[in-house]
N, C-alpha and C positions, 0 to 999 in steps of 0.2 A: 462400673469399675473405672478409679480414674487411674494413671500412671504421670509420675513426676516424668520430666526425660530430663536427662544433663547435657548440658551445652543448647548452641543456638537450635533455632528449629527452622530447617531450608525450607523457603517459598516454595508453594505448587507449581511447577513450572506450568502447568496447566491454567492457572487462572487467568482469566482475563482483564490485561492490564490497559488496555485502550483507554484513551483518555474522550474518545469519539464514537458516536453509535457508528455501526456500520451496517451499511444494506447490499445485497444481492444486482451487482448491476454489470452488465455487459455490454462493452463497446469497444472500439479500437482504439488503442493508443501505441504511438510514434515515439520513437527514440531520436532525441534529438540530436545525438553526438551521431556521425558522417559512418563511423567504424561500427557503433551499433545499427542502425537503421538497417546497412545492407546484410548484418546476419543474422537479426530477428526473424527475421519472414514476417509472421503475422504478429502482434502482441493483443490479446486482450484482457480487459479487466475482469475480476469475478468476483469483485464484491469494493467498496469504497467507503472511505470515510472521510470528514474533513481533515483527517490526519495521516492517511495514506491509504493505499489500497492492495489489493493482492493481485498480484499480472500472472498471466500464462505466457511464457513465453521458452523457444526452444535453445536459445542463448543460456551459457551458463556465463554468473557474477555468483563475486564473492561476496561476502556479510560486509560489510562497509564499503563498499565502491558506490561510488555516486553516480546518479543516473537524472538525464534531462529529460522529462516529457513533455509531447504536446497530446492533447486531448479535445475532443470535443462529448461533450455530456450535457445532455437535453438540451442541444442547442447552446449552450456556456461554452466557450474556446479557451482551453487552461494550457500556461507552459508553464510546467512545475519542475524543482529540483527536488531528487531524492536521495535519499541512503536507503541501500538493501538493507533491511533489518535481518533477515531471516530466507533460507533455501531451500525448496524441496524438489530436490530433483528427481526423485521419481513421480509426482505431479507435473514437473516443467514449469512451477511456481515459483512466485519471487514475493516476497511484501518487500513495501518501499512506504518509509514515513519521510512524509513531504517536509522539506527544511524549508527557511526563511521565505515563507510563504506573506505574502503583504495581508492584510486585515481586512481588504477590500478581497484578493480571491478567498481568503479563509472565508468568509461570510459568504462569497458566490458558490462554496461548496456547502455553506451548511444548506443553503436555498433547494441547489439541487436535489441535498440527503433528503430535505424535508420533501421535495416534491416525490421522490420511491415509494414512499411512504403511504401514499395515497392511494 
């Protein structure tokens, strides 16, 4: 049975719009602004991409405020900027796609992706 429908037709919010695989990965990462570091407590990652990653952390941010990380991942030392794309606070989760990332770490993250993978 097909059905016409009138007007646009709204995206799935659900789809997956990543422009980046993303893997399953856990490690600590540091907020680099003075104000966050001391009410983070702990932050870690739970899953990454070369385009950003999903953090647990008990700090609430809002959907665009910018965020400085540093990390280390398999050995790789990354200071990245981000924007919170998205909030779930009853997880204690944040995603953060990583802005004006230079080509040289975007490639040291794709190394690392490829090295989960394994």
């Amino acid at each position: 049975m097909n059905t016409k429908l009138d007007g646009p037709v709204e995206p799935d919010p659900y789809l997956n719009r990543r422009a980046e695989e993303r893997v399953a990965a856990r490690f600590e990462v540091r907020f680099e602004q003075a104000e966050d570091a001391a009410r983070a407590l702990r932050a870690y990652s739970l899953n990454l991409s070369a385009g950003g990653l999903c953090l647990r952390t008990r700090k609430s941010y809002d959907v665009g405020a910018q965020v400085r990380l540093a990390m280390v991942v398999d050995g790789e030392e990354f200071h990245l900027t981000g924007i919170v794309a998205w909030v779930r606070d009853e997880a204690e989760a944040i995603g953060v796609r990583f802005i004006d990332v230079s080509e040289e770490d975007h490639e040291r993250l794709r190394r690392v992706i490829a090295s989960f993978k394994r």
